[in-house]
N, C-alpha and C positions, 0 to 999 in steps of 0.2 A: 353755739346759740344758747345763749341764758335762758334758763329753764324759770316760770313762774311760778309756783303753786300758791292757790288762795283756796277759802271756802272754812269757815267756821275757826277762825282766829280771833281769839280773847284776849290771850295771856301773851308776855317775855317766852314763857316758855313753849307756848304752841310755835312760836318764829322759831327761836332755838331749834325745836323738834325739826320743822320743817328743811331750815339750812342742813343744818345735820344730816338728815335722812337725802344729802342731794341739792335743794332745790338751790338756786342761785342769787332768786328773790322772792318774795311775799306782798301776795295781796291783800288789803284790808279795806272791804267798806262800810258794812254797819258798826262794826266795833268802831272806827275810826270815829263815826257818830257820837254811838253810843257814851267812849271814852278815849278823848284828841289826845289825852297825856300819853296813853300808848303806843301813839305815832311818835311823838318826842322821845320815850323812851327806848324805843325799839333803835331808832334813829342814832342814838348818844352809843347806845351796848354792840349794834352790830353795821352800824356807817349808814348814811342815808342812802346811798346806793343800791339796796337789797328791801328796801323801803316803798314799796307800791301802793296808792292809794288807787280804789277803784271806785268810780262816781257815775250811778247810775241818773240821766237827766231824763226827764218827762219835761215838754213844751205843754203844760197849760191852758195858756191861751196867745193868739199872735203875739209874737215877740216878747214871750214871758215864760224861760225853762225855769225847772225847780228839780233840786238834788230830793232823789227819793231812797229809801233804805228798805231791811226787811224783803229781801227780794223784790223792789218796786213796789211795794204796798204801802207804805209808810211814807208821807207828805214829812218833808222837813223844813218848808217856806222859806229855804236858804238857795239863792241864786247859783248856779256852777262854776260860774267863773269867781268869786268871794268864796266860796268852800275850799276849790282847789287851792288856791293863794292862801287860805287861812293853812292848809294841810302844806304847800314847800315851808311854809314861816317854821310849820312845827318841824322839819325834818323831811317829811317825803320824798324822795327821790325822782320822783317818776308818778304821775295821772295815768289812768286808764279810764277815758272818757265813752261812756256806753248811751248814746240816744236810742231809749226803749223802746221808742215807739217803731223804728227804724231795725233793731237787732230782730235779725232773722226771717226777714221779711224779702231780703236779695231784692228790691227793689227800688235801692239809690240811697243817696246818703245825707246826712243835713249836713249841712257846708258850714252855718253861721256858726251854730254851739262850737263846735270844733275850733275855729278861728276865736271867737270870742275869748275860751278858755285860757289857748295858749298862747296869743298875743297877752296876756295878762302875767306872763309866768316864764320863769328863767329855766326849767326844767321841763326836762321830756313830756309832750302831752301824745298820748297814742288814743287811736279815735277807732269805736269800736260800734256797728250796727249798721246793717243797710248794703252792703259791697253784694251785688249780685252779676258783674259785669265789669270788667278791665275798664271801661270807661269812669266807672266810679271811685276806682281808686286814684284814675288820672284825675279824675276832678277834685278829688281829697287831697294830692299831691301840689296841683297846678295851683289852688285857690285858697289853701290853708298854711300857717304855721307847723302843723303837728310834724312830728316826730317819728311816728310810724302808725301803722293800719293792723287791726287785728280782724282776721277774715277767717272763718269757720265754713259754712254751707256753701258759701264758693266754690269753695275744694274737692266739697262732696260731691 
């Protein structure tokens, strides 16, 4: 199983560190913001395949997500499915799509973000928030595109 590691990656060489020390791939979401050439880069030195972008969405208002950064604090008035598709163009391998309002809460999942994303997109979209019950992952499974489910508090 490919091991992930994200959390406070800037630099070529914070990835580096990472593979290095193990990991199989990297996740990046405010830097990715922050600074998109380093998704390109990273992409060109070490293959898009090890290349994780991770996008956290906030819905808004009815039928209006927004990619947010900064651990979810930070409004970036850029839609999720346009961020991901701007983030494969530069290189990413792989979305790791998180509806915040839904993560950790084990009580269902949003179905639309999910599908909207990865119907948009030729690479892996993995859906991330809300799995508190086998029924929800059938329903993520049965009514989406994605790729795979990332499930935490389930487990526990």
């Amino acid at each position: 199983m490919p091991l992930t590691i994200g959390g406070g990656i800037k630099t070529i060489k914070d990835v580096e560190d990472r593979l290095r020390a193990g990991a199989d791939k990297v996740t990046i979401n405010t830097e990715a913001y922050n600074s998109p050439q380093l998704i390109s880069d990273c992409a060109k030195i070490f293959g898009s395949q090890c290349i994780v972008v991770s996008i956290d969405a906030k819905k808004i208002k009815p039928e209006t997500w927004e990619v947010f950064v900064d651990f979810g604090k930070k409004s970036t008035g850029i839609a999720p499915e346009n961020w991901a598709k701007k983030m494969e163009d530069l290189g990413a391998g792989e979305i790791i799509l998180t509806s915040v309002r839904h993560e950790g809460l084990m009580k269902g999942c949003d179905l639309k973000i999910p599908e909207q994303v990865s119907s948009k997109l030729k690479i892996p979209v993995l859906s991330h928030g809300g799995v508190g019950k086998k029924e929800d992952v059938l329903k993520l499974i049965n009514n989406t595109n994605i790729s795979g489910i990332l499930i935490a508090g389930f487990f526990h």
